[in-house]
C-alpha positions in Angstrom: 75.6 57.6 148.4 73.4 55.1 146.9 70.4 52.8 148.7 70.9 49.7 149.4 68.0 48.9 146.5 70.1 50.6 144.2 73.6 48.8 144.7 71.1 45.3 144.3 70.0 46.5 141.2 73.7 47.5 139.4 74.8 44.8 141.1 76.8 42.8 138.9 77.6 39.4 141.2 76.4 38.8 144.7 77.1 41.3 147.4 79.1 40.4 150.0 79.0 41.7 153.9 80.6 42.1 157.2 78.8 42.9 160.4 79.7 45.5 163.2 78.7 44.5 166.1 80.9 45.4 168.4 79.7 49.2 168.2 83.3 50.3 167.8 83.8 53.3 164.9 87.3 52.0 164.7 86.0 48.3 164.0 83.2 49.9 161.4 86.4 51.9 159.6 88.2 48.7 159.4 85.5 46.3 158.1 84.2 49.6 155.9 88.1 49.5 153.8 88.4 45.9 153.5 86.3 45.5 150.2 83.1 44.3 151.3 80.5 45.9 149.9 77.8 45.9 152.3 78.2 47.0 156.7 75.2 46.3 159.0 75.7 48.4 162.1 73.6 45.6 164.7 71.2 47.6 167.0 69.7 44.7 167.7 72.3 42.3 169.6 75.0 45.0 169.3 75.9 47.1 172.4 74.9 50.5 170.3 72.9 53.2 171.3 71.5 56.1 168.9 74.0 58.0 169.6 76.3 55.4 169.1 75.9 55.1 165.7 76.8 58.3 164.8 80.2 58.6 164.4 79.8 54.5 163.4 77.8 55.8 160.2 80.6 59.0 160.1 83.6 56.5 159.5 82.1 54.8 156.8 81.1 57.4 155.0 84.4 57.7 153.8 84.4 54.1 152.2 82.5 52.9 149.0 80.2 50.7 151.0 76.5 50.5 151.5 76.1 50.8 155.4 72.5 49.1 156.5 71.8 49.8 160.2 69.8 46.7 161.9 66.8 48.4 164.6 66.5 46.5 167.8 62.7 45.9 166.8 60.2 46.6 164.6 59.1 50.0 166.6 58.2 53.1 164.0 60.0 55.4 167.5 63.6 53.8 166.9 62.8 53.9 163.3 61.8 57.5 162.9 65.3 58.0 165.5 67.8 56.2 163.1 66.3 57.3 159.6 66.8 61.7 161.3 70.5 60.3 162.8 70.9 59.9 158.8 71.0 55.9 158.3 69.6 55.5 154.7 69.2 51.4 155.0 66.9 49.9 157.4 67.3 46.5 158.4 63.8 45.5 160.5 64.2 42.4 162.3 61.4 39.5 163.7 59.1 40.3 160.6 56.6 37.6 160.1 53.7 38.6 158.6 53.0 40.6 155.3 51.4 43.3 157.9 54.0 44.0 159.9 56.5 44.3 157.1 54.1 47.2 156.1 54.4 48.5 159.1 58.4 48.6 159.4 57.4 50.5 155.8 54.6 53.2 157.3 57.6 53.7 160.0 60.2 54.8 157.0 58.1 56.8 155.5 56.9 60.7 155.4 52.8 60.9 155.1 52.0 61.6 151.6 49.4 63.6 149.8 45.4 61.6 149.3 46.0 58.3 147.5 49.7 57.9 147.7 51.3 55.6 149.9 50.7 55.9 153.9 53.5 56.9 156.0 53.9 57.5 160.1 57.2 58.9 159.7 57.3 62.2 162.3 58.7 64.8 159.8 61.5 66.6 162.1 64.4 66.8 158.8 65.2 70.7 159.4 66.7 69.8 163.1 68.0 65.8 161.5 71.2 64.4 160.1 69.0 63.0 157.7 68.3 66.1 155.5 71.9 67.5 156.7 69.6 69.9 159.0 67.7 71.4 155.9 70.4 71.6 153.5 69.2 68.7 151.1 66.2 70.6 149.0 62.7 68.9 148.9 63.9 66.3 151.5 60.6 65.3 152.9 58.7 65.2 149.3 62.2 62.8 148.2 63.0 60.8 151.1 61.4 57.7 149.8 64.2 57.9 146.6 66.9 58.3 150.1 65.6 55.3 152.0 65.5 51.5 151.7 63.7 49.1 153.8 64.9 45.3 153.6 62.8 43.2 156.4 64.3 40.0 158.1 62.9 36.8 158.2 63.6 34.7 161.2 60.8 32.6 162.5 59.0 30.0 161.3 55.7 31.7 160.7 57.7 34.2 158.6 59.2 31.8 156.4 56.0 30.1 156.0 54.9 34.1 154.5 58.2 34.4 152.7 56.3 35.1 149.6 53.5 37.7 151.1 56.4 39.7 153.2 58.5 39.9 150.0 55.4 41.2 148.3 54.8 44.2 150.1 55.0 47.7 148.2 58.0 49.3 150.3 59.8 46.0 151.0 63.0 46.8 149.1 64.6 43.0 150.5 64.3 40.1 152.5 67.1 38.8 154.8 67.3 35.3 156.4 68.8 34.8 159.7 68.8 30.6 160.0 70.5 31.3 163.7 67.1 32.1 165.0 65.2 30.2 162.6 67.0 27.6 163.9 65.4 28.4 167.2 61.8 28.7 166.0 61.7 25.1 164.0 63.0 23.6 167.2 66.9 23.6 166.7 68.2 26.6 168.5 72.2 26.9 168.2 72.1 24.1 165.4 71.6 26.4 162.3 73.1 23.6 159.7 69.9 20.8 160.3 68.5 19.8 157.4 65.0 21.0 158.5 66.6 24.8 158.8 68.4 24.5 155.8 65.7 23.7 153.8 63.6 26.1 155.5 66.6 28.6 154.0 66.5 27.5 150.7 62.8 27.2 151.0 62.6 30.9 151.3 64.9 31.8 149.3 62.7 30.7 146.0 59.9 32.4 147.7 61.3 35.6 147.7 62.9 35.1 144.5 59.6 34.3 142.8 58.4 37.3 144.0 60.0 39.1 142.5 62.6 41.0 145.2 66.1 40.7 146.2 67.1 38.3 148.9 70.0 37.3 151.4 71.4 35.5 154.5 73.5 35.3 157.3 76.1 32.7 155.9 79.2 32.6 158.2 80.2 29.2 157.3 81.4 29.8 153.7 80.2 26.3 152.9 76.9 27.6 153.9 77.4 31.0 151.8 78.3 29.0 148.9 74.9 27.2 148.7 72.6 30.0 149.3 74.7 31.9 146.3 74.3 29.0 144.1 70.1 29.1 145.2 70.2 32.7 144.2 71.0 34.8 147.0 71.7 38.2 145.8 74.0 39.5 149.3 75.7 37.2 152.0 77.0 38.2 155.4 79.8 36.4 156.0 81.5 37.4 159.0 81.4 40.7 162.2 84.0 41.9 163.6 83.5 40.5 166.7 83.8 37.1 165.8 86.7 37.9 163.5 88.6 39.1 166.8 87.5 36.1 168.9 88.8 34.0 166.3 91.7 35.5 165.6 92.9 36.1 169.0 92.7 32.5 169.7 94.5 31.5 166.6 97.4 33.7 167.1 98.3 32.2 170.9 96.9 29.0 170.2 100.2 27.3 168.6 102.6 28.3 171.2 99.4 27.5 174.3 99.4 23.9 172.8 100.6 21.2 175.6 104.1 20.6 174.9 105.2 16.6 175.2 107.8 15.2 177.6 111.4 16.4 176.5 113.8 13.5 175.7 117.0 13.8 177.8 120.2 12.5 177.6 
């Protein structure tokens, strides 16, 4: 299957996305057949352990979609974990600084020879998913080609580095969560002020001018229709969670209406 960096680059519109959150395999087959071209499996807020997301990452396999597993935190341990359990996308949230996006990058990465690019991955592929337990040749010396790293600004401070996080040798893209930027600029739960949105849009140029891929967590379409229009190159636009919630209440909600007094004759 392709990276995530190389379904941006033969990208030929704006990729779209659906979350799961819900740690269901079921739920990750569903939203994995519907179209969407990107999944992001949510370790952060989702109730999914590492060996949860196994058979998540088995069922959509099957599907053309890029699946992009969010880590609870920026901790090269969890990394190393997901990366052997055979996730190929990394998606490393609370990344403010230019530094610790190059660390979320050491994390994904095997140490190379003198010179070349400096890794802390622990090299375990001969017992991992990763390698499919020694059967792709050369894995260690290739894993860089097998593995993208997209960092998410989500604070104030971060979006204030936009430009030196996008930067970084190893950052493949940037994604924009305005629910907790929201919270760091002094809004929390009131993503759609104008101070957050043009903190979004804000960061969006950044990243764009230099030179990498960028996105955001758009679940109001008005709101994915903007940042599209800015230059966003991937939206997120709904999880399955909130799909059900929705949905559930629209389906009772029409006969659960108060009905009015009865005329009678």
């Amino acid at each position: 299957m392709s990276t995530f960096r190389e379904a941006l680059a033969a990208a030929q519109a704006p990729l779209v996305g659906l979350w799961n959150a819900s740690g269901s395999a079921l739920a990750a087959e569903i939203m994995a057949g519907s179209g969407a071209d990107l999944l992001l499996v949510d370790g952060e807020h989702g109730p999914i352990s590492i060996s949860e997301m196994l058979p998540i990452l088995q069922a959509a396999a099957a599907y053309p979609v890029t699946t992009i597993v969010r880590v609870p935190w920026n901790d090269p341990v969890v990394i190393k974990q997901v990366l052997d359990l055979g996730a190929e996308n990394l998606l490393v949230p609370m990344v403010s600084t230019a530094e610790e996006a190059s660390a979320a990058v050491r994390a994904a990465r095997y140490p190379g020879a003198p010179g070349e690019r400096e890794g802390t991955r622990g090299i375990g592929s001969a017992l991992a998913r990763s390698s499919r337990w020694g059967r792709i040749a050369g894995y260690v010396g290739e894993a860089d080609r097998h593995v993208s790293v997209t960092v998410q600004i989500e604070t104030a401070e971060a979006a204030a580095n936009a430009a030196e996080i996008a930067a970084v040798d190893g950052v493949d893209a940037v994604f924009i969560g305005p629910a907790d930027l929201a919270g760091s600029l002094g809004h929390p739960g009131r993503p759609s002020e104008p101070a957050v949105v043009q903190a979004v849009d804000a960061t969006i140029d950044a990243v764009r001018a230099a030179g990498k891929p960028v996105g955001v967590n758009a679940f109001a379409a008005a709101d994915a229709d903007r940042c599209i229009a800015r230059g966003a190159a991937f939206v997120f636009v709904a999880a399955d969670v909130t799909l059900m919630a929705r949905g559930s209440e629209a389906a009772v909600a029409r006969l659960k209406q108060p009905q009015g007094p009865t005329d009678s004759y």
